[in-house]
C-alpha positions in Angstrom: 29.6 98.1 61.7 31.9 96.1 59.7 35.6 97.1 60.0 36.9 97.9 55.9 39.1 95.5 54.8 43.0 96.6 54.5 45.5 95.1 52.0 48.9 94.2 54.0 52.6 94.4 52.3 55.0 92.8 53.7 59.2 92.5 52.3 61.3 90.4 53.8 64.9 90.1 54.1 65.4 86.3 54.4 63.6 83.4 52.7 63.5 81.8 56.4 61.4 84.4 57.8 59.5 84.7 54.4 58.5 81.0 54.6 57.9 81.2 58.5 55.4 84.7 57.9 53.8 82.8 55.1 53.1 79.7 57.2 51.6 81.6 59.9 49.4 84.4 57.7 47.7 81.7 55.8 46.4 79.4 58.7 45.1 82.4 60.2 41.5 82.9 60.8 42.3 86.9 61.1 43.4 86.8 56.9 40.7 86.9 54.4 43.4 86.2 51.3 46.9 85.8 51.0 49.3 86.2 48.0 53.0 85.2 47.9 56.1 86.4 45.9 58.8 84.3 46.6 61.1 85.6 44.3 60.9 89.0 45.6 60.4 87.5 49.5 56.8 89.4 49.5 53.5 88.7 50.5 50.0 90.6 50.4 47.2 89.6 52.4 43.9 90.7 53.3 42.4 91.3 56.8 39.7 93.5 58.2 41.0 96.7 59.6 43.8 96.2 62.4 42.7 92.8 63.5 46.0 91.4 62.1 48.3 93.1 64.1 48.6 90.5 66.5 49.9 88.3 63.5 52.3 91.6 62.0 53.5 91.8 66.0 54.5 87.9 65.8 56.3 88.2 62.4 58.3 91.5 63.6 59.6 89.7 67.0 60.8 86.7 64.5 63.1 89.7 62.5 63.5 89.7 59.2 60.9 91.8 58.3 62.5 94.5 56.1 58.9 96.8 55.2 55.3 96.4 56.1 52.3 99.0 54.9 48.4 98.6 55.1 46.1 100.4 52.9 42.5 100.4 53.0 40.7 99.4 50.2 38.3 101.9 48.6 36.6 100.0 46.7 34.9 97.8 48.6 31.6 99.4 49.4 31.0 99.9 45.6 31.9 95.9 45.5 29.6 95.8 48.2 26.8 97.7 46.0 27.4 96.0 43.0 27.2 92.4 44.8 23.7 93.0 46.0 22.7 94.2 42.6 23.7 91.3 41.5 26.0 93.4 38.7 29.7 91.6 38.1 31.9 92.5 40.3 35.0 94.9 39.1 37.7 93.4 37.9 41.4 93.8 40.1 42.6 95.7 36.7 39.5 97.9 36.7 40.6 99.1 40.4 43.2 100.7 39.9 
């Protein structure tokens, strides 16, 4: 059974730690897809169910992480559906 995939948040309270969580979420095998916001000192990033906590354990001990959340995305299985129909997929817009 594949484990759904989660979208992480993660707010930072120093650039520093942003950067250094960026660095280390993007050459991870464990993250599907990951999005920064520098301006706001966020990132998202995708990773299948709680395989990334190891990564999330790192960032904490490094400080500066000011909020973190995981969500499950629901619509992946009709992604899933539509993919092997060969439909389009859903836009992110069309999600929400």
């Amino acid at each position: 059974m594949t484990l759904p995939l989660c979208v992480h948040l993660l707010r930072f309270s120093s650039r520093t730690a942003f950067l250094e969580a960026f660095a280390l979420l993007v050459d991870s095998d464990l993250v599907a897809s990951c999005t920064a916001e520098p301006d706001q000192a966020r990132i998202r990033f995708l990773a299948r169910g709680r395989r990334a906590d190891p990564l999330l354990h790192q960032i904490y001990q490094r400080a500066g992480l000011a909020w973190c959340s995981r969500h499950v995305l629901a619509a992946e299985p009709a992604a899933e559906h539509a993919a092997a129909r060969g439909a389009p997929l859903p836009l992110a817009s069309q999600l929400a």
